[in-house]
N, C-alpha and C positions, 0 to 999 in steps of 0.2 A: 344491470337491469335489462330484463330482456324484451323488444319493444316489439310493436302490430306486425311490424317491417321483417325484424326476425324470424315471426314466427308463421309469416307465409312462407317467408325461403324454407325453411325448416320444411315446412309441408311437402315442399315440393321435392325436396330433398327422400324426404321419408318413404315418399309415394318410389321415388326410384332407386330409393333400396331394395324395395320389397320388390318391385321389377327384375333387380341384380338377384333377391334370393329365389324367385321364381324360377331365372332364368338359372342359376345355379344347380336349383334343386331338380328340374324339367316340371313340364306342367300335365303332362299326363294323367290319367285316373291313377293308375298305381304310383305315380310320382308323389300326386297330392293326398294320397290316401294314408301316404307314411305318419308316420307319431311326428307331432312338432317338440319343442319344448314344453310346451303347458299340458300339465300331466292329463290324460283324457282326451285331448283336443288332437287332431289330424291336422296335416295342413288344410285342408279343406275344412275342419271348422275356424281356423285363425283365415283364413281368405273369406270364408260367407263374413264373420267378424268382422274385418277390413270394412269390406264393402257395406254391409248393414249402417256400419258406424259414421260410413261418410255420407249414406243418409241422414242419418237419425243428427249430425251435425248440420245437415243442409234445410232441415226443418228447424233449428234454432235461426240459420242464417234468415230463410223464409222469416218468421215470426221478427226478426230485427228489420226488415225490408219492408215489411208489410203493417207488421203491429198486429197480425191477426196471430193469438197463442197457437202453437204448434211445439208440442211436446217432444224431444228425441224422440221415446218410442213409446207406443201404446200402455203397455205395462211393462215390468220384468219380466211378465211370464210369455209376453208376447217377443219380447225380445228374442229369449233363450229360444224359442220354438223356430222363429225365423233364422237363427244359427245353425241349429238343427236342420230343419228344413234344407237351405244353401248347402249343409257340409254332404245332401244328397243329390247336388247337382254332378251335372258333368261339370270335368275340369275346363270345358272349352268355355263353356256356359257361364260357369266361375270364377274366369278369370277376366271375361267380358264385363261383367256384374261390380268387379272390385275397379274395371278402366273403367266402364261407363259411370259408375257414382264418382269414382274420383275428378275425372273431365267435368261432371256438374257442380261439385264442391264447388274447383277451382273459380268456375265460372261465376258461381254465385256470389263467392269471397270477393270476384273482380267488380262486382255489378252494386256491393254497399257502399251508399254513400259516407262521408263522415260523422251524419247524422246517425246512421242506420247503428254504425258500430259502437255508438254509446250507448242504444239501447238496450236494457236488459231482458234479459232470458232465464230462462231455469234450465243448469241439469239434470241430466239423466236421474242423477243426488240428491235431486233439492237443493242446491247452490244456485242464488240469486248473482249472476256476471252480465257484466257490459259482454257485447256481440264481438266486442275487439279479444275474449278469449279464447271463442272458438277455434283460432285456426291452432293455437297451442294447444288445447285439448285434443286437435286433428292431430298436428305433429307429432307429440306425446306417444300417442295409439300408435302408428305407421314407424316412428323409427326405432320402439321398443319389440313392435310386436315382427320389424322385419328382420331383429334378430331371434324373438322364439321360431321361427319358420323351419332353424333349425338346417339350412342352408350353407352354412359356412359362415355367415358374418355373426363378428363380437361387438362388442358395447368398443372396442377399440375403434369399429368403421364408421362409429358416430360422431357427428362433429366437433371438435373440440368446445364451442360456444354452448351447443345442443347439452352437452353434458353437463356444462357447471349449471346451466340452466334447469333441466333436471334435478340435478341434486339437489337444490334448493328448493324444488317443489316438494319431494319427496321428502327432503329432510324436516319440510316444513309440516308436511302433515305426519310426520310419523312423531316430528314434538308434542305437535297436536293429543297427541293419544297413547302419551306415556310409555314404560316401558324404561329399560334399560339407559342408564344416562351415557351419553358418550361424545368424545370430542375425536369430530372425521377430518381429517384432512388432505389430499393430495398432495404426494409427492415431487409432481413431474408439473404442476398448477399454480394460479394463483387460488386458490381453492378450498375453502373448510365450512364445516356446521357441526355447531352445538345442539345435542337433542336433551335437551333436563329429562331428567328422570329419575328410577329410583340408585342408589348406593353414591359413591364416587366415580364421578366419570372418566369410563376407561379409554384409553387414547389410542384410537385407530389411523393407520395411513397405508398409504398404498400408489400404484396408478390411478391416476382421475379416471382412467376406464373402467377399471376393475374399481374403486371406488363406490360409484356410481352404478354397480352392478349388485354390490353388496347393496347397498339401498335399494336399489329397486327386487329384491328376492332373487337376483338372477345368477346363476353359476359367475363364478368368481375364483380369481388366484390373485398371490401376493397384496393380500390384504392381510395385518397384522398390526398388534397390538405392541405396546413400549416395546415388551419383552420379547416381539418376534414370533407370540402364537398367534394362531388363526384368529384371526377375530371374533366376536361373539355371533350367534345365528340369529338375525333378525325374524318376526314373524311376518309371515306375508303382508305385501304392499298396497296390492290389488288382486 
């Protein structure tokens, strides 16, 4: 079970992956302008991303602090346009934009009380949560998206705890919402989920890294079913 205390470290963690794939990748205009992992998206729109989000998380914190409602973001459509927007910044600009919101995240995360992080908030979603699951929904973002960046790092440089932690989210909501039934496990783990679904459940295993990659939609190897074929192709996660 993964607690408040985790999933600050997580944060922090997260935030200096994407630093590690920054620094990997150079931060240049032409550096960040390359294609990330997410089909369509540049690094510079997964960095404006970043950063937006650690706003759009520091006004849930706000609204747990304060009690005064403050929404992620304005709308969806205000959202996407401010990704847009940012993926037009300079790269200097842009990577200032993802350390300044994260420096305030941090700060904010330090400054709730234990009161504050009981109170609830609303997702971006419409998900009614205590304030204690922001900083995993921050985590989540930062150590997922600092491997789309597309820099070198795999779901391998993620941390062992981060991962099973993940998979359980993801496994959680992807039971949520039907689909193929199957029984995951990890190899090299203590580590598995059951998704109900439709037919007989087909039994997947692999590395928890690569596991946990296949769940999350993300490229993936040595994932395979009883028989040793690839496993089946999940539909997108997020």
């Amino acid at each position: 079970m993964r607690t408040l205390a985790d999933a600050l470290r997580w944060t922090a963690q997260g935030t200096d992956l994407v630093r590690r794939a920054l620094a990997a990748s150079g931060s240049t205009d032409a550096d960040l302008e390359a294609a990330s992992a997410l089909p369509g998206w540049t690094r510079k729109h997964l960095l404006a991303h970043l950063a937006a989000n650690a706003d759009a998380v520091g006004n849930l914190v706000h609204w747990a602090a304060t009690g005064e409602r403050t929404p992620m973001y304005a709308s969806t459509e205000q959202r996407n346009a401010d990704i847009e927007a940012g993926a037009r910044r300079a790269a200097g600009e842009l990577v200032a934009w993802f350390e300044g919101s994260a420096a305030a995240l941090r700060a904010a995360f330090a400054a709730l009380t234990e009161e504050a992080w009981a109170r609830e908030v609303v997702t971006a979603q419409g998900r009614t949560v205590a304030a204690s699951e922001t900083p995993w929904m921050r985590a989540r973002e930062a150590m997922v998206h600092a491997v789309d960046l597309d820099a070198g790092l795999t779901f391998a440089d993620l941390p062992a705890d981060f991962l099973a932690a993940l998979g359980t989210d993801i496994a959680g909501k992807r039971a949520a919402s039907g689909g193929l039934a199957l029984e995951i496990e990890a190899s090299d783990a203590d580590a598995r989920w059951a998704l109900p679904g439709e037919g007989t459940a087909v039994r997947v295993s692999g590395p928890i890294a690569q596991v946990v990659a296949y769940l999350a939609g993300r490229p993936f190897h040595d994932v395979t079913d009883a028989d040793g074929a690839p496993a089946p192709i999940l539909p997108p996660w997020l």
